[in-house]
MILUM-130680 format. One record per residue (C-alpha): x, y, z; residue number from 1; residue in one letter. Coordinates in pm, 1 decimal. Layout:
REM residues N
@X->X | Y->Y | Z->Z | num->NUM | residu->a
...
REM end
This chain:
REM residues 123
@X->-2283.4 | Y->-700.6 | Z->2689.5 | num->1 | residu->x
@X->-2543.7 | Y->-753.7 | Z->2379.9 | num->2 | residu->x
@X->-2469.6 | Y->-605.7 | Z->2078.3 | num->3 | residu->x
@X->-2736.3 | Y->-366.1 | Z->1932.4 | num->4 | residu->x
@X->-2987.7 | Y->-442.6 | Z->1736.4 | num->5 | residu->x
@X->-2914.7 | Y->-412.9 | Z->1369.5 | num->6 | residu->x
@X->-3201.6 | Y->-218.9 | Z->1253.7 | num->7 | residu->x
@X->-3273.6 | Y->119.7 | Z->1353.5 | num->8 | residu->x
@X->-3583.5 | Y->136.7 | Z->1597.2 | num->9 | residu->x
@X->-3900.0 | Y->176.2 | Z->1406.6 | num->10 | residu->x
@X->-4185.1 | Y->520.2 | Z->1545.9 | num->11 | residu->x
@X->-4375.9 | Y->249.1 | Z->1738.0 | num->12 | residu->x
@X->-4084.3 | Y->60.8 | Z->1913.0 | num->13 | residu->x
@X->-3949.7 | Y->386.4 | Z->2011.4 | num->14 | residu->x
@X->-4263.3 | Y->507.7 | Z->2164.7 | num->15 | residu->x
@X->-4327.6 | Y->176.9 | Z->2366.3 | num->16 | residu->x
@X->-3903.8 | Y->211.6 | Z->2458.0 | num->17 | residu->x
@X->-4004.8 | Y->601.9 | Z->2614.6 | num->18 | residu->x
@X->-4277.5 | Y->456.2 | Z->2858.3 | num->19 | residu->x
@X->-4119.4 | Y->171.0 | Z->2972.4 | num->20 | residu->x
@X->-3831.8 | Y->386.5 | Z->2964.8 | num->21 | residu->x
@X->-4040.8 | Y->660.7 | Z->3207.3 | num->22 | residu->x
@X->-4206.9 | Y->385.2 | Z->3407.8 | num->23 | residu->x
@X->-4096.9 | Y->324.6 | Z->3785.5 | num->24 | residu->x
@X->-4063.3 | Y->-47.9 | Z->3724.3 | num->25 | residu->x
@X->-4202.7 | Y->-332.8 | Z->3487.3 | num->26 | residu->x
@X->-4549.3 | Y->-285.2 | Z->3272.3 | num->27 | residu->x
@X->-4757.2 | Y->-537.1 | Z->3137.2 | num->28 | residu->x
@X->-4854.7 | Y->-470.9 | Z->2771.4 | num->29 | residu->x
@X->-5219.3 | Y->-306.6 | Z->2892.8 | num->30 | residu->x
@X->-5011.0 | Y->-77.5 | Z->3107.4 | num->31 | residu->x
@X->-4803.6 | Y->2.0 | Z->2794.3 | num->32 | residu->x
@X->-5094.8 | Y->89.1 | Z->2555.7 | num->33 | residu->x
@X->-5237.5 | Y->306.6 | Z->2824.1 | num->34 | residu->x
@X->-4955.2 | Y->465.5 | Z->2827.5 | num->35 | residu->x
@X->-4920.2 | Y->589.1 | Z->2475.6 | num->36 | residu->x
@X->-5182.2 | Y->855.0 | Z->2469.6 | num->37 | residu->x
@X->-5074.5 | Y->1029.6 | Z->2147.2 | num->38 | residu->x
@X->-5160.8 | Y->717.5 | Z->1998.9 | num->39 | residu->x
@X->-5345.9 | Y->448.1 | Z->1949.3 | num->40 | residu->x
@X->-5255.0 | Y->95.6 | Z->1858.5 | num->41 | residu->x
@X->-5428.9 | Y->-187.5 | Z->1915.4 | num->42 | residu->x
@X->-5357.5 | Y->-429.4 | Z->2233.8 | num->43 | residu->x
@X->-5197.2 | Y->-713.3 | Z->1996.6 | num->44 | residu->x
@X->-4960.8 | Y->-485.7 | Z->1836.7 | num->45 | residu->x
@X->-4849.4 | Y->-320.8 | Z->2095.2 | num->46 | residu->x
@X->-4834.7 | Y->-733.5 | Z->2218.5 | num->47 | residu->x
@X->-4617.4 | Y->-801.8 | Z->1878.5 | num->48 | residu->x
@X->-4354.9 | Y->-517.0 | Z->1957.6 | num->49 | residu->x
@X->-4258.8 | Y->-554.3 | Z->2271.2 | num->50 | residu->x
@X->-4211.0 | Y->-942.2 | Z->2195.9 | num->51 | residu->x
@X->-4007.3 | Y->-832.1 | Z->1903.4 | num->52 | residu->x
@X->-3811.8 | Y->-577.9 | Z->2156.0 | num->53 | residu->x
@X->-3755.4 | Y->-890.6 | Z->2400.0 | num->54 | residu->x
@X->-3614.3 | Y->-1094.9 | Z->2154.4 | num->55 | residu->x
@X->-3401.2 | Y->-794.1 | Z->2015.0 | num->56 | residu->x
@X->-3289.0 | Y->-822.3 | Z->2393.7 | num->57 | residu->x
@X->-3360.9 | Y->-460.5 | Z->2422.8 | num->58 | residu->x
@X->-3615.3 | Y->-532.6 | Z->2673.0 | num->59 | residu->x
@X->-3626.2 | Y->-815.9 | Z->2951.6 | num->60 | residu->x
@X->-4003.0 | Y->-1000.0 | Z->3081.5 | num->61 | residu->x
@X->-4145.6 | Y->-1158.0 | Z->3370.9 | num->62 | residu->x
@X->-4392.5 | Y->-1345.0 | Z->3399.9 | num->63 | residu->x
@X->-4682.6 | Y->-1237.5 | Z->3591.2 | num->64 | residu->x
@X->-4952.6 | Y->-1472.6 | Z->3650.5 | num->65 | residu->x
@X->-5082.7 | Y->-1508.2 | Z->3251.5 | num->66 | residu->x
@X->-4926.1 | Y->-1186.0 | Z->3179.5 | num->67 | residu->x
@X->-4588.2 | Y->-1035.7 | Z->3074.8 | num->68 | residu->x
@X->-4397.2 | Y->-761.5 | Z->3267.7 | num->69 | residu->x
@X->-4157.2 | Y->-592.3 | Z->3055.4 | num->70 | residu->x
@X->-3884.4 | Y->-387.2 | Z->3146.5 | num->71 | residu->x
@X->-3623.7 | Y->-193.5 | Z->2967.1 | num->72 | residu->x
@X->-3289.9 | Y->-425.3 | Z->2929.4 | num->73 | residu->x
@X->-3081.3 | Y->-112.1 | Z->2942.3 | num->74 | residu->x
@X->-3138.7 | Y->308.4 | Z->2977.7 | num->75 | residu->x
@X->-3146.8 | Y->501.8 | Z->2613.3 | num->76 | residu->x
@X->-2826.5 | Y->581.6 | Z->2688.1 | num->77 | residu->x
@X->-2669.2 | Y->270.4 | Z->2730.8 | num->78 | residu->x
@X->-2893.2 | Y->128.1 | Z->2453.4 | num->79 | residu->x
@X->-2765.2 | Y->447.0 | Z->2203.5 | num->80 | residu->x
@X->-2415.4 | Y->365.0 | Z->2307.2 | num->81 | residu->x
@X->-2426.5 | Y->13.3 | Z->2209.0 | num->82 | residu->x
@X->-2607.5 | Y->109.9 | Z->1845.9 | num->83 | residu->x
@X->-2290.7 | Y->374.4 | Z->1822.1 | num->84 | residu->x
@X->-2056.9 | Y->86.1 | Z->1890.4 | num->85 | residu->x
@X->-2229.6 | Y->-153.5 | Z->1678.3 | num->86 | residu->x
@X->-2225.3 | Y->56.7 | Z->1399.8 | num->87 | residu->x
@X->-1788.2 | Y->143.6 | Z->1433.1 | num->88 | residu->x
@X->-1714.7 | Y->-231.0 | Z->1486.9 | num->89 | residu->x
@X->-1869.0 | Y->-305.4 | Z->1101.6 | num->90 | residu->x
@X->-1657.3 | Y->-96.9 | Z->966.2 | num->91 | residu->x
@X->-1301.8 | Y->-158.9 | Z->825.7 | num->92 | residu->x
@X->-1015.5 | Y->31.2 | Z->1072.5 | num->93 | residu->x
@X->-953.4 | Y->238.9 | Z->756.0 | num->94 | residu->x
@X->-1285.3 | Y->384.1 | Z->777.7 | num->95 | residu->x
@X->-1337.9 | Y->404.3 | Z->1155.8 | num->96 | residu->x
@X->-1132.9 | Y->699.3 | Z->1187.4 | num->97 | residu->x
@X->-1285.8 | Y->869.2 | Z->892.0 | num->98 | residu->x
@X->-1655.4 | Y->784.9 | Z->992.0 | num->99 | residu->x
@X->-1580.5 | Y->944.6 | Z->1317.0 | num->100 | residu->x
@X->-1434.7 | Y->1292.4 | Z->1155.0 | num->101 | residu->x
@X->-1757.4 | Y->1287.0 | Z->981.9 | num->102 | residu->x
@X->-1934.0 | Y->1282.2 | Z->1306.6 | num->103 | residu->x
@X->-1740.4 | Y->1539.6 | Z->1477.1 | num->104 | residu->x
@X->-1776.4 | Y->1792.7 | Z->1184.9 | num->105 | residu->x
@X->-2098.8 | Y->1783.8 | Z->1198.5 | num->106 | residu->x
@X->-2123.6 | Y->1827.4 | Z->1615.2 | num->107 | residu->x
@X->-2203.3 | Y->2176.2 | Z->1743.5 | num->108 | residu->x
@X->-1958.4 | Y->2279.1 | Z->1985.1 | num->109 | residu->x
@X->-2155.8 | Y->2182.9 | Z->2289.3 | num->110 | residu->x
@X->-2136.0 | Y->1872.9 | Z->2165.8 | num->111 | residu->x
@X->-1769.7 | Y->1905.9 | Z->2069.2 | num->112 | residu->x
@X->-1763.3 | Y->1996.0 | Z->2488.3 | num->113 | residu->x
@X->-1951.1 | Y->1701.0 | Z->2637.3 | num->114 | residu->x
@X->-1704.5 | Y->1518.7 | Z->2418.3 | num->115 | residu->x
@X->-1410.6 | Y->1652.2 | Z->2588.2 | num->116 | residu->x
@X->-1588.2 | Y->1673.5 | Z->2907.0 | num->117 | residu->x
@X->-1639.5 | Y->1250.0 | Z->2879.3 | num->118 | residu->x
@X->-1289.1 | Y->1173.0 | Z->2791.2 | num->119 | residu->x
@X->-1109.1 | Y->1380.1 | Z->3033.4 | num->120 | residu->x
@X->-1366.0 | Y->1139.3 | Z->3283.3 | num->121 | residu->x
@X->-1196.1 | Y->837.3 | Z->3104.2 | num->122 | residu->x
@X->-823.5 | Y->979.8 | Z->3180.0 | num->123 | residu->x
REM end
């Protein structure tokens, strides 16, 4: 399994992650930027992120003919869980637990239940 990408995902990256995220299979970039209709961006940025995203491993391409297909590398949940773990493994054990009651004090209680709910799946 990867680890997560250090830095948090910027407004663009996220938006191209939600439609290849929605898409039935692999897009080329055109695909992508037709996709993002609250936007804008120009074909060679669009280009730049999701080569940024591949070598981030947080998306996997194809090649297809001259062009790219790019596909998510793993589901926003997968890809959240591995930013969560990430994030506990670079800290000291002393502050694990700590960073974690930080968490959980601020989690409403449905939260608090899909909490309990997961770990009695684990058991």
């Amino acid at each position: 399994m990867s680890k997560a990408p250090r830095a948090a995902m910027g407004e663009l990256e996220t938006a191209v992650m939600t439609v290849l995220w929605s898409a039935d299979g692999a897009l080329t970039v055109r695909e992508v930027v037709d996709r993002l209709t609250d936007r804008d961006p120009a074909y060679t940025t669009v280009m730049t992120v999701l080569d940024r995203l591949a070598k981030k491993e947080m998306v996997s391409r194809e090649r297809d003919g001259r062009a790219w297909r790019y596909a998510p590398a793993a589901t926003r949940e997968e890809l959240t869980a591995r930013s969560m773990r990430s994030s506990l493994e670079d800290l000291p054990d002393t502050q694990r637990q700590a960073t974690l009651m930080h968490f959980l004090d601020e989690a409403t209680p449905e939260e608090i239940a899909e909490l309990r709910a997961a770990l009695e799946q684990l058991d």
